[in-house]
N, C-alpha and C positions, 0 to 999 in steps of 0.2 A: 578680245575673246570672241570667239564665233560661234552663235549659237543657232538652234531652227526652234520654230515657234510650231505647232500644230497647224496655224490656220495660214499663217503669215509668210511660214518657210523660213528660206536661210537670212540669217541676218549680223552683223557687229554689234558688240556693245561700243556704243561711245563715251559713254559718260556713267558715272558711278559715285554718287552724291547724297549723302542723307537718307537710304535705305532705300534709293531710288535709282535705277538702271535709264538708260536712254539706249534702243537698239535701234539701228539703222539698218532695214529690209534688203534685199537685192530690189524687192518688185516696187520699181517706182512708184506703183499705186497705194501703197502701203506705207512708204517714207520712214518713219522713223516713229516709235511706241515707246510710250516711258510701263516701266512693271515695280512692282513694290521687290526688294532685293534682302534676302533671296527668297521670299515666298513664291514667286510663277516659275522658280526652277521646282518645286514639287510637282506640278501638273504639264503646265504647256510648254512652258522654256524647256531646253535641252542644253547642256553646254556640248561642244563637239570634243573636246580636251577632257577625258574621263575625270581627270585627277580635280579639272577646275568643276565637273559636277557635283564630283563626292563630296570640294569642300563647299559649296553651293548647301547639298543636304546637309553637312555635319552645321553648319550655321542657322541650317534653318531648325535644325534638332532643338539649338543649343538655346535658341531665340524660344521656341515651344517650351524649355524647360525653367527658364526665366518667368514667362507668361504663366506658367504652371503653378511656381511657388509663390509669384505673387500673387496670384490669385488665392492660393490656401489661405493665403497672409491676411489677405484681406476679409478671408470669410472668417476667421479665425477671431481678428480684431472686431468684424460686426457678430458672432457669437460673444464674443466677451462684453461690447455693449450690453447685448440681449439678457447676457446674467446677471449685470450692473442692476439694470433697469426693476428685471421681475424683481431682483434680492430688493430693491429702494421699495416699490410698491409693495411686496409681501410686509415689510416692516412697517408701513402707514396702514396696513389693515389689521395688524396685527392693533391691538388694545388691553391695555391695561387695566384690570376691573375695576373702579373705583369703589370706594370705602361707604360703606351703608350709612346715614344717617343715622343718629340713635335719636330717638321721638322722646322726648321727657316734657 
């Protein structure tokens, strides 16, 4: 896939591994860059093939909307601790009045 980079210019992908791209530059001085996939196609990556950017952004949507619900999930799970917790201490503060001595 052929892409151009903002700073780097035109370059190939070579490798595509574990959410991880390898592009190989034209400018010898630049050689070869690994980018987190597909996160640097939102900003600096480009693909040259429309269809391989769209699906470049529909992936990175899809990845945002993952990281989105776990995350509720998670606040969600640490709010229900939080209720756990106050309901356990409001019940230890809570006290039962004890029964008056009668003095005879």
């Amino acid at each position: 896939m052929k892409v151009y980079h903002v700073r780097f210019g035109k370059g190939v992908v070579v490798a595509n591994e574990g959410g991880k791209i390898t592009v190989a530059f034209e400018d010898p001085a630049v050689g070869e860059k690994r980018f987190a996939y597909p996160d640097a196609f939102e900003s600096f990556l480009r693909c040259e093939d429309e269809a391989e950017q769209k699906k470049a952004i529909k992936l990175l949507e899809a990845k945002r909307s993952l990281l989105a619900l776990a995350q509720a999930k998670r606040q969600e799970e640490e709010n229900a601790r939080i209720r756990e917790l106050a309901a356990a201490s409001e019940k230890k503060t809570k006290r039962t009045p004890r029964a008056k001595k009668s003095s005879s």
